[in-house]
Backbone bond lengths (Angstrom), bond angles and torsions (degrees), N, CA, C in turn:
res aa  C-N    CA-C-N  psi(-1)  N-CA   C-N-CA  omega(-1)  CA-C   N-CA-C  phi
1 X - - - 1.458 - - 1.530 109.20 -
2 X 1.621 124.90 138.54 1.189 121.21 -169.88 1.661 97.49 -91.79
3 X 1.458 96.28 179.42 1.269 135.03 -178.30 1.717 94.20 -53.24
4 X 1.749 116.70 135.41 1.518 124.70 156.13 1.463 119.87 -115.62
5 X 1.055 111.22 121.50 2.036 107.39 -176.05 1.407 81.88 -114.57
6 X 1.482 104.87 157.86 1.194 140.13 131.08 1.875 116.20 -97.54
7 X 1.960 75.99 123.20 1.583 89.06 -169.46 1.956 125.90 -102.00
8 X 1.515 80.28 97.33 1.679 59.92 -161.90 1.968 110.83 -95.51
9 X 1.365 118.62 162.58 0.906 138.64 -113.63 1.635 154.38 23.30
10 X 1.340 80.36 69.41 1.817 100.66 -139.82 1.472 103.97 -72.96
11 X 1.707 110.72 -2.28 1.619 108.51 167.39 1.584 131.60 -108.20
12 X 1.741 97.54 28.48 1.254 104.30 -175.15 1.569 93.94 -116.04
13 X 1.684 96.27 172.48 1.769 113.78 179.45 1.709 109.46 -19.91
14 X 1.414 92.09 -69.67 1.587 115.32 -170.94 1.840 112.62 -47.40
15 X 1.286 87.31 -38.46 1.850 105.26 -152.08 2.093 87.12 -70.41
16 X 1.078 92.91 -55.04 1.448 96.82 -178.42 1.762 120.92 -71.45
17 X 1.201 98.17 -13.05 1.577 96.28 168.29 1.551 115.08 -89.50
18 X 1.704 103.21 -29.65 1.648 78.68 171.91 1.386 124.93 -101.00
19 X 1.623 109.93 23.49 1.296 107.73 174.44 1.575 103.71 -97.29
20 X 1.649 118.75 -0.79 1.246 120.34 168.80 1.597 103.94 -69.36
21 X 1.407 124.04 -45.36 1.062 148.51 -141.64 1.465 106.43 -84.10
22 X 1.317 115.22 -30.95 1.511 133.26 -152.79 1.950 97.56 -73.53
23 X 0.771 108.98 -39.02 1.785 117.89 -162.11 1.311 101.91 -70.31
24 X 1.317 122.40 -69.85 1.775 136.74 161.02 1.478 101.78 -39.39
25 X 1.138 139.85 -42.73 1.232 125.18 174.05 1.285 143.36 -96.85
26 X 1.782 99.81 18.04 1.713 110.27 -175.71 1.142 110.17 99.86
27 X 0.912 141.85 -38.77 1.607 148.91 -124.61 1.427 107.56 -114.38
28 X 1.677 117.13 131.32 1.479 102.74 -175.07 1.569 103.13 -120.18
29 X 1.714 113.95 133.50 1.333 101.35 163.57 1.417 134.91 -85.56
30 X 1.511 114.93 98.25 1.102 115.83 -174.64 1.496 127.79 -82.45
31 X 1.106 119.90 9.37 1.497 145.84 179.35 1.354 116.59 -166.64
32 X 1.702 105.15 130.07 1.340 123.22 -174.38 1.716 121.13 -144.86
33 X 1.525 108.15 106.06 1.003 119.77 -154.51 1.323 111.63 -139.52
34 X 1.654 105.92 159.72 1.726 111.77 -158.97 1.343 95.78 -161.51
35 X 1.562 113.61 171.16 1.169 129.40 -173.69 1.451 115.33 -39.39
36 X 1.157 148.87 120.40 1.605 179.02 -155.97 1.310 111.74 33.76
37 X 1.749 111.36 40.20 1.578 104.84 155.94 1.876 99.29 -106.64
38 X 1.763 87.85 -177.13 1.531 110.25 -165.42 1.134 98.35 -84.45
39 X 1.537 130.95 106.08 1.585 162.95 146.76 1.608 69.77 -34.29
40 X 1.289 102.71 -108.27 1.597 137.10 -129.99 1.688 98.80 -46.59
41 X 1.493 123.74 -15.90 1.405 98.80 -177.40 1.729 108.14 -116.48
42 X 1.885 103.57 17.36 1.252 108.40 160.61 1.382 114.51 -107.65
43 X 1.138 126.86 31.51 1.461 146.99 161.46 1.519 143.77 -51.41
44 X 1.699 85.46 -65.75 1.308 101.92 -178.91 1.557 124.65 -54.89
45 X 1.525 116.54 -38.99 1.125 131.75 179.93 1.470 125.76 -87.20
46 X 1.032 134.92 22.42 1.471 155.47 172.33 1.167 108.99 -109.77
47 X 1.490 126.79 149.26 0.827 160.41 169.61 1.507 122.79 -98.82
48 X 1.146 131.65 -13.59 1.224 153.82 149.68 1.645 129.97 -150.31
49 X 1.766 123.04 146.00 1.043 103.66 -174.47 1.975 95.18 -112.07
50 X 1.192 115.31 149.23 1.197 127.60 -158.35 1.748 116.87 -124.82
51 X 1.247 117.44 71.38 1.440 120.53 -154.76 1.544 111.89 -102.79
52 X 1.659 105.36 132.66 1.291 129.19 -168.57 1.400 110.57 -131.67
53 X 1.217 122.79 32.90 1.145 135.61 -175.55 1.505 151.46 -57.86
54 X 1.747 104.69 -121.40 1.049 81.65 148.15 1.795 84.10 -170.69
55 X 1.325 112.23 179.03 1.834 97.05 -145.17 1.717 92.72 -92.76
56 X 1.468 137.99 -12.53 0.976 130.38 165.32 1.239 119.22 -74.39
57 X 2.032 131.09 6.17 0.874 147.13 173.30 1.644 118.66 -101.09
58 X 1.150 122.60 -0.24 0.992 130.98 171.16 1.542 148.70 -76.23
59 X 1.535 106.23 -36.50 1.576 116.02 155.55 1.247 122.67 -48.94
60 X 1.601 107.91 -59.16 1.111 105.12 -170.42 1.943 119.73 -93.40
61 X 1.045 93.05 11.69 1.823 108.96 171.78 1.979 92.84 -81.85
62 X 1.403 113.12 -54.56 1.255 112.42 174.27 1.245 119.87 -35.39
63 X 0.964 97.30 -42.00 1.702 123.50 -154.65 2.090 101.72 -53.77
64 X 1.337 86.76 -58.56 1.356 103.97 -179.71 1.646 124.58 -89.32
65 X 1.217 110.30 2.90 1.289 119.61 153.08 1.506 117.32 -86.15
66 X 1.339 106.97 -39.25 1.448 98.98 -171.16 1.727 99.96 -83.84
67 X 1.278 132.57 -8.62 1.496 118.42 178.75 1.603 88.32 -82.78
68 X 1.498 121.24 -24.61 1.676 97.95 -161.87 1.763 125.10 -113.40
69 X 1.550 65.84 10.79 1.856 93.95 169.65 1.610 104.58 37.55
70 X 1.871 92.24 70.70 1.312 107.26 158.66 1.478 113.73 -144.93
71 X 1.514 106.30 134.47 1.390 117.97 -171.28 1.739 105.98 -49.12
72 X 1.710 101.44 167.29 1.391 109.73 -167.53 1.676 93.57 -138.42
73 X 0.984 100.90 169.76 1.702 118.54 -176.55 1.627 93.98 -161.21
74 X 1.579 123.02 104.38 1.524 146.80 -179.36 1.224 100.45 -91.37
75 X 1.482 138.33 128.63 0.977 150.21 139.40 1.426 130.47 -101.07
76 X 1.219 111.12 -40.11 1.686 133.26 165.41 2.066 108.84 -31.17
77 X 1.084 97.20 128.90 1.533 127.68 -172.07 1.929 101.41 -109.19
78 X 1.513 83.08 149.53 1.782 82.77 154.17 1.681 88.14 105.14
79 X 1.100 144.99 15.08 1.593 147.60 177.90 1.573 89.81 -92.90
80 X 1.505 109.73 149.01 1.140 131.77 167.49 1.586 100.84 -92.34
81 X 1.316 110.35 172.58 1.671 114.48 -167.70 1.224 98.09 -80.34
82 X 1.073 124.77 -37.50 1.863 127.29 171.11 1.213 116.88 -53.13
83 X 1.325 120.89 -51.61 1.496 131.94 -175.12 1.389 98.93 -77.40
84 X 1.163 136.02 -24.31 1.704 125.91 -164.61 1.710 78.07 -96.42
85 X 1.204 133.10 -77.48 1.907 120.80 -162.38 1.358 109.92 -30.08
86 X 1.766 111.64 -42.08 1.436 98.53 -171.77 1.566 119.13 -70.44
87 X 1.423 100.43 -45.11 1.717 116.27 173.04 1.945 106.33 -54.02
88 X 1.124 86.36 -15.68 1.965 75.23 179.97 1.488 131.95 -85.38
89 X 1.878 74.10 -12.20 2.113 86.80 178.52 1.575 117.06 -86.41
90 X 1.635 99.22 -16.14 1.478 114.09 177.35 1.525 103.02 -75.19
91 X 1.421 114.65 -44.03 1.170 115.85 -157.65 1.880 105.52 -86.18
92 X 1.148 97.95 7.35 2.011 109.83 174.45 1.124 118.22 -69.10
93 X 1.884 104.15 -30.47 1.170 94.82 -155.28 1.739 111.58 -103.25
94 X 0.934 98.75 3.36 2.036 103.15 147.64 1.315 116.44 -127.16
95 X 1.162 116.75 -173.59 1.360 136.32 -162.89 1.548 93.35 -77.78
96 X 1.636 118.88 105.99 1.895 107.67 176.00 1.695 94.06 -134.60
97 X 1.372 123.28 131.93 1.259 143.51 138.43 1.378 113.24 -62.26
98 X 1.362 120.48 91.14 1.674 110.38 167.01 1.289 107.40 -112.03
99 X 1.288 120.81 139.75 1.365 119.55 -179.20 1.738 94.59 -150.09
100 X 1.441 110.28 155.00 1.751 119.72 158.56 1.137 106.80 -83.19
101 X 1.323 137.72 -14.45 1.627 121.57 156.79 1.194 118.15 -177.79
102 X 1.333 110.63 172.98 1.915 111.55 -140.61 1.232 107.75 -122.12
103 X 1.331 132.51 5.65 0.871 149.29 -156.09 1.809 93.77 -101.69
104 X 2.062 106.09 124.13 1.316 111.77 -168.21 1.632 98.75 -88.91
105 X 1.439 139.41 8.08 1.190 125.59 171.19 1.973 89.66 -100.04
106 X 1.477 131.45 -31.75 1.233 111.20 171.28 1.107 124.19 -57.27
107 X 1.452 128.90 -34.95 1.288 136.39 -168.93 1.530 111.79 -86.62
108 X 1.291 137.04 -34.00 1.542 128.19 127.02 2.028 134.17 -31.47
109 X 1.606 108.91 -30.17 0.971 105.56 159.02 1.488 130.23 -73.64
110 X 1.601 107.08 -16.63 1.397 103.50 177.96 1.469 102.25 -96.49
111 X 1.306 137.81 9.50 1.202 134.98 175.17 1.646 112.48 -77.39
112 X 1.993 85.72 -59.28 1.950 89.83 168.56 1.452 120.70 -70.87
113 X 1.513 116.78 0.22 1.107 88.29 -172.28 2.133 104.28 -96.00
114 X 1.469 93.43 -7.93 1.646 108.78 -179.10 1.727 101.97 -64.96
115 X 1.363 106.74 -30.46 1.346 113.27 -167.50 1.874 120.26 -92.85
116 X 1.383 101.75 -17.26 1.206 124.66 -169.15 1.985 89.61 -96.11
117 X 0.903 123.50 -46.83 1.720 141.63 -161.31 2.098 81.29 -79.47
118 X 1.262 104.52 -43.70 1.604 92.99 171.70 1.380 141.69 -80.35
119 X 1.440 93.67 -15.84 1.694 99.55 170.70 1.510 111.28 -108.67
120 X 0.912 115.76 -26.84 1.529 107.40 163.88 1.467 143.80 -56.25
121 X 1.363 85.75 -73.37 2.071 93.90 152.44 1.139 93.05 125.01
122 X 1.751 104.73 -148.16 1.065 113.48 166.15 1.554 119.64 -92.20
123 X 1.861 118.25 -7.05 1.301 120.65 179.19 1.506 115.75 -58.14
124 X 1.926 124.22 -13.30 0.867 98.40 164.11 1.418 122.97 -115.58
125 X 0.875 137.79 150.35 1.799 140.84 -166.41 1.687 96.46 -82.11
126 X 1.177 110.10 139.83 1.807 134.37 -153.21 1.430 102.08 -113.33
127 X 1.158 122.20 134.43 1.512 121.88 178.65 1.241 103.21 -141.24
128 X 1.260 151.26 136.07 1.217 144.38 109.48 1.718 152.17 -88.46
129 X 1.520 102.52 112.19 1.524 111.91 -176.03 1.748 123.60 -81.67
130 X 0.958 115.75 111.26 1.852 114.22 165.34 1.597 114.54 -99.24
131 X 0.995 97.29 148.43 1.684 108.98 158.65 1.110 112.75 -142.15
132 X 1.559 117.11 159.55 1.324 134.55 -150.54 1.470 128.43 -139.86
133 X 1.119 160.44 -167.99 1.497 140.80 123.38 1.304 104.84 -67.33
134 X 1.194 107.78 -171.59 1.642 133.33 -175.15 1.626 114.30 -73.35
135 X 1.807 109.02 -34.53 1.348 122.26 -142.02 1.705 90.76 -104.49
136 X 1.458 120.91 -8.17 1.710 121.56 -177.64 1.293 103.99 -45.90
137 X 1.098 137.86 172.89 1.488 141.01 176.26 2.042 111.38 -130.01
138 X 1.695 97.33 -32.06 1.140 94.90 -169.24 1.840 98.03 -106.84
139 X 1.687 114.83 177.90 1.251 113.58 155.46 2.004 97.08 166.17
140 X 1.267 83.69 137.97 1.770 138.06 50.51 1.545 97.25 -112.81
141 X 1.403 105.59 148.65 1.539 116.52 178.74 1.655 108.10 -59.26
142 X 1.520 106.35 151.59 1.455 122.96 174.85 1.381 108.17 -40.35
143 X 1.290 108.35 -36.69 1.745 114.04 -172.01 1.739 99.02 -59.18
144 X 1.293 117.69 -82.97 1.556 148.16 156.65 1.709 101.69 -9.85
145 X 1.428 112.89 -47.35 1.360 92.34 -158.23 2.035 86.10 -100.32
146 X 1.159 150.33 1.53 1.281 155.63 160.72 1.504 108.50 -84.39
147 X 1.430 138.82 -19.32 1.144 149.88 146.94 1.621 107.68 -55.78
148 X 1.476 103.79 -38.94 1.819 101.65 -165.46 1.624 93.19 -78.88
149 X 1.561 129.02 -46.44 1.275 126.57 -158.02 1.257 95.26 -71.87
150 X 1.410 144.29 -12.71 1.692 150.30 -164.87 1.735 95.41 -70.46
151 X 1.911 101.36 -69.00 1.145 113.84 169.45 1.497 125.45 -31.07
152 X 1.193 94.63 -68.26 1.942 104.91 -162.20 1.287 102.37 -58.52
153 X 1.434 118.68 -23.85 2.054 106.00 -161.09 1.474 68.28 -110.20
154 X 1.220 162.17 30.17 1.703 134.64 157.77 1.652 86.24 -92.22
155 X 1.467 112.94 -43.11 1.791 123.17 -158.51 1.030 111.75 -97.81
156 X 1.437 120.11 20.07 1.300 123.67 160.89 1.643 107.41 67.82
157 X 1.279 123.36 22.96 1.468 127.12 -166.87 1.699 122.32 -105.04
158 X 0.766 114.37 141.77 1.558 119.53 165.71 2.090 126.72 -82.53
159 X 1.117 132.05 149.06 0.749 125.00 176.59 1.420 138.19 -54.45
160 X 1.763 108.10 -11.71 1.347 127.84 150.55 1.494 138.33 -36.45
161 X 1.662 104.20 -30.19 1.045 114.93 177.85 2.050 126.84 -110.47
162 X 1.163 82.58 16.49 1.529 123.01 158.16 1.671 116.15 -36.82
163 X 1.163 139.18 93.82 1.387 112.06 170.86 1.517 123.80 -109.43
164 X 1.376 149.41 102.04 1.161 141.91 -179.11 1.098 143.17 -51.44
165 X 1.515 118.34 29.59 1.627 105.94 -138.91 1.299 100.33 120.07
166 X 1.739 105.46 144.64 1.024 122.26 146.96 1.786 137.85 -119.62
167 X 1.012 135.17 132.35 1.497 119.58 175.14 1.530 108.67 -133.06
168 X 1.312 98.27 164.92 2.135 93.87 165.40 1.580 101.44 67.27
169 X 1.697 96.70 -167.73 1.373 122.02 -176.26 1.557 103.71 -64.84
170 X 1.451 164.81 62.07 0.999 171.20 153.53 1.745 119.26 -4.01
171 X 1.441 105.42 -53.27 1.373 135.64 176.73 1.749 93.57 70.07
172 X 1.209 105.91 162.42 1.558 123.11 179.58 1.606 116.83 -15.43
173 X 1.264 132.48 136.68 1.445 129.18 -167.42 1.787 103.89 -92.65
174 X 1.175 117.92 95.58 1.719 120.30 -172.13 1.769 100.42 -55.69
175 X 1.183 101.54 149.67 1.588 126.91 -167.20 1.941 94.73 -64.25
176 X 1.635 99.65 -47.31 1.648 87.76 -178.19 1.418 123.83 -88.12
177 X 1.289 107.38 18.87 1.799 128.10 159.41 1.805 115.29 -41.10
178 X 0.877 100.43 92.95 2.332 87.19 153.86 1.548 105.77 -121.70
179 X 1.399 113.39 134.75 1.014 132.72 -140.93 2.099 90.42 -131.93
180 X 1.109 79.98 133.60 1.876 98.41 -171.02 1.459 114.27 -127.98
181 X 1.403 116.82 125.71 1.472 111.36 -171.91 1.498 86.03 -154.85
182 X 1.602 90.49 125.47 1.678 115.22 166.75 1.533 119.80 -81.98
183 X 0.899 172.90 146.20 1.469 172.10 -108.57 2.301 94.57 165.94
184 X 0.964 100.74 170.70 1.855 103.80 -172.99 1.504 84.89 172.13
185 X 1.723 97.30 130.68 1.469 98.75 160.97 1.764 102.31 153.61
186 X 0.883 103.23 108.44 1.460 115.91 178.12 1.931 123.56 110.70
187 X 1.413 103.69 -132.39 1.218 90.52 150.93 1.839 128.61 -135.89
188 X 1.482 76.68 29.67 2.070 95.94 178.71 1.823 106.69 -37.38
189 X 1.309 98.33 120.44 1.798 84.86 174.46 1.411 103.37 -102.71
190 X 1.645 143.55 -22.81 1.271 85.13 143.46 1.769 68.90 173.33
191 X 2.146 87.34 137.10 1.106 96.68 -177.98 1.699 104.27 -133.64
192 X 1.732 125.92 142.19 1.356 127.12 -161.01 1.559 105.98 -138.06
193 X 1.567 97.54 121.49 1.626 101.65 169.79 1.281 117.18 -134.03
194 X 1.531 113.65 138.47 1.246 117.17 -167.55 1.709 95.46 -109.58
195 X 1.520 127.43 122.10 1.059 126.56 175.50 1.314 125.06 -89.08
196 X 1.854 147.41 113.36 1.156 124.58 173.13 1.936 109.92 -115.77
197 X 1.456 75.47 116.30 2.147 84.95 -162.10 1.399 94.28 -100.41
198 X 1.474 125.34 127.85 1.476 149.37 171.81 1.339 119.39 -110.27
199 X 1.203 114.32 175.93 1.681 111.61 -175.19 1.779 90.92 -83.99
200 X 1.329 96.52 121.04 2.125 96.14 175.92 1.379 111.99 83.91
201 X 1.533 137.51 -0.79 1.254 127.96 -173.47 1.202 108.64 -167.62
202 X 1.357 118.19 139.86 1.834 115.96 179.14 1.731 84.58 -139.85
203 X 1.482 101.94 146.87 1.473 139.83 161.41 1.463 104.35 -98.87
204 X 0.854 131.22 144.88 1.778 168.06 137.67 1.407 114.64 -94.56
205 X 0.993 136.20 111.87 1.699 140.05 136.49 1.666 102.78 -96.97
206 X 1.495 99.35 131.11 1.375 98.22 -158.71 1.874 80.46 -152.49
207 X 1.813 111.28 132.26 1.148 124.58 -164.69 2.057 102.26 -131.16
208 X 1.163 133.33 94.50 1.034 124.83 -164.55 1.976 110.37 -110.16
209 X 1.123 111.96 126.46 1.772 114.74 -164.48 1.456 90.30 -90.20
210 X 1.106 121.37 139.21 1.657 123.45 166.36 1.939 112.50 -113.08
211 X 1.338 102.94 -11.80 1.222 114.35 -162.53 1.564 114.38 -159.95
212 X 1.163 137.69 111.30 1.147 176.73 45.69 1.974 105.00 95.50
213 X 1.181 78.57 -18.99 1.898 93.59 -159.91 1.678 95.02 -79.18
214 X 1.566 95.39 -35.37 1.886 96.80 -172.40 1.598 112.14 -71.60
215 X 1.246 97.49 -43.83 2.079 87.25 156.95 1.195 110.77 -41.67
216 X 1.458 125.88 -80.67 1.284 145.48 -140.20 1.603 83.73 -51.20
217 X 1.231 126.32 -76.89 1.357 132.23 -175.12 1.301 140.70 -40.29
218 X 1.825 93.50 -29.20 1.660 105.23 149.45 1.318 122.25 -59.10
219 X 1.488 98.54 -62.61 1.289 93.34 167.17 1.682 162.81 48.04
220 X 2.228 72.44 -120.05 1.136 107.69 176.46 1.678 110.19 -76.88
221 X 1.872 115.43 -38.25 0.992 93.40 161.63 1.476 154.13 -82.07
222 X 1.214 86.28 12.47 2.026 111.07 166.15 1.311 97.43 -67.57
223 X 1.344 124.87 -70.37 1.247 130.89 177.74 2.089 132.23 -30.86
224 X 1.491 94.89 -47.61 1.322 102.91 172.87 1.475 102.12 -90.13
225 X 1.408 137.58 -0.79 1.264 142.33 158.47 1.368 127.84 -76.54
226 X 1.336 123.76 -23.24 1.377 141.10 -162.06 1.628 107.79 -111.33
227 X 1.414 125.74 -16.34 1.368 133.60 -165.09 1.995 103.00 -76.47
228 X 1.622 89.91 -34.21 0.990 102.85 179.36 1.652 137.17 -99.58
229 X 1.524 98.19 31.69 1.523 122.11 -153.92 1.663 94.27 -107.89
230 X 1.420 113.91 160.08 1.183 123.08 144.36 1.235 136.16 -76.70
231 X 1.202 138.53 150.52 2.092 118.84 -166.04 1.584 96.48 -84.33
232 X 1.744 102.03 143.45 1.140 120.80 -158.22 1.538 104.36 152.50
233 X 1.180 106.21 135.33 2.093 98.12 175.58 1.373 100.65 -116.75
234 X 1.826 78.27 148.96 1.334 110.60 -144.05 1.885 89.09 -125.76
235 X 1.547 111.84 168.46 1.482 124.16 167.00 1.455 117.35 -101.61
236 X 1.389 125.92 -141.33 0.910 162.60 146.28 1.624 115.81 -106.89
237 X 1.201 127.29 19.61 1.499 134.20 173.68 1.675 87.73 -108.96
238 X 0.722 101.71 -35.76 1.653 111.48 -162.90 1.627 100.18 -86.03
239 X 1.327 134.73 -37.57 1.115 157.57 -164.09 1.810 101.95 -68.73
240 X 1.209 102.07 -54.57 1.465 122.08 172.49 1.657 133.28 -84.62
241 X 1.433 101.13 -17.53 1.268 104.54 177.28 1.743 118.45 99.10
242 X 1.490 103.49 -0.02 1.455 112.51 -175.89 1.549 118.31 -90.58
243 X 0.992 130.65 13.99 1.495 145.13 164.23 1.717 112.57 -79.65
């Protein structure tokens, strides 16, 4: 018998791509749910809960996983660093895959880019670019801002040295600068470059999604990956074997 999720935000981009996704991959959605229906009494019968949400939906989605001690698979973006530490102690206490994205060529980009952020240093100056569609709500995207935490703990940095943007007189760009710029506009679902610019040479790692399906497929295999986990949160580094 295959895999059962309950899928919640099952009427957004995501929600509907991995219920495309679900059939080809074993997986049955036996619950499908969205903003102001009953989570808690489509619960019981899943085997995993599978959330595409939305980030003010998240505590209390926990909430009812952890009384009903059923694994989770997080996809949902848009938590502040405060709100995600606290949500992470809830989310310890079962088996949760959270990741900003599922995609196994993204999750290789944050590998080179841990490794690239380590041999370089600080000699080269760090940039990161996203783009988006029009209709995103949050940013910098989950991708973008898990790219930034790669950086800062390779460079020994704090979030202080963060830059959002630039405008105006700027003055000289300091060496412990990483610099983040969201882009929105069309219907790009989602493209990520990590820049490392040196005196005479710049690197690009650059990861571009054309299709919607490679989430979905992460996913799902987070999902049939996590059933069989001990509680504790977990990634997609972990998902793949790249940790």
């Amino acid at each position: 018998m295959g895999l059962s999720i309950l899928l919640n935000g099952a009427k957004g981009r995501m929600g509907a791509a991995i219920a495309a996704a679900a059939p080809r991959m074993g997986v049955t959605v036996a619950a499908s749910t969205d903003q102001g229906d009953d989570v808690a009494s489509a619960i019981a019968g899943v085997d995993v809960i599978v959330d595409f949400s939305s980030a003010k939906a998240t505590q209390g989605l926990l909430e009812l996983a952890v009384a009903a001690r059923k694994p989770l698979v997080i996809g949902t973006t848009g938590h502040s660093p405060e709100e995600k530490a606290l949500l992470l102690k809830s989310a310890a206490k079962v088996p949760c895959v959270w990741a900003g994205n599922f995609s196994v060529g993204v999750n290789l980009l944050y590998a080179l880019t841990r490794r690239a952020s380590r041999t370089l240093g600080e000699d080269y100056d760090t940039e990161v670019v996203e783009m988006h569609h029009r209709l995103k709500k949050d940013a910098p995207s989950g991708t973008a801002a898990r790219l930034l935490e790669i950086i800062l703990e390779e460079r020994k940095l704090g979030r202080e040295n963060l830059r959002h943007g630039r405008e105006g007189i700027t003055g000289e760009r300091p060496h412990s600068e990483v610099g983040v710029h969201s882009l929105r506009g069309g219907d790009v679902i989602g493209d990520h470059t990590v820049i490392f610019a040196g005196s005479g040479e710049r690197l690009e790692l650059t990861h571009r999604a054309s299709d919607r399906a490679v989430f979905a497929n992460g996913a799902l295999r987070a999902a049939k990956w996590v059933v069989a986990q001990k509680p504790g949160v977990y990634d997609m580094q972990d998902v793949l074997g790249l940790t």
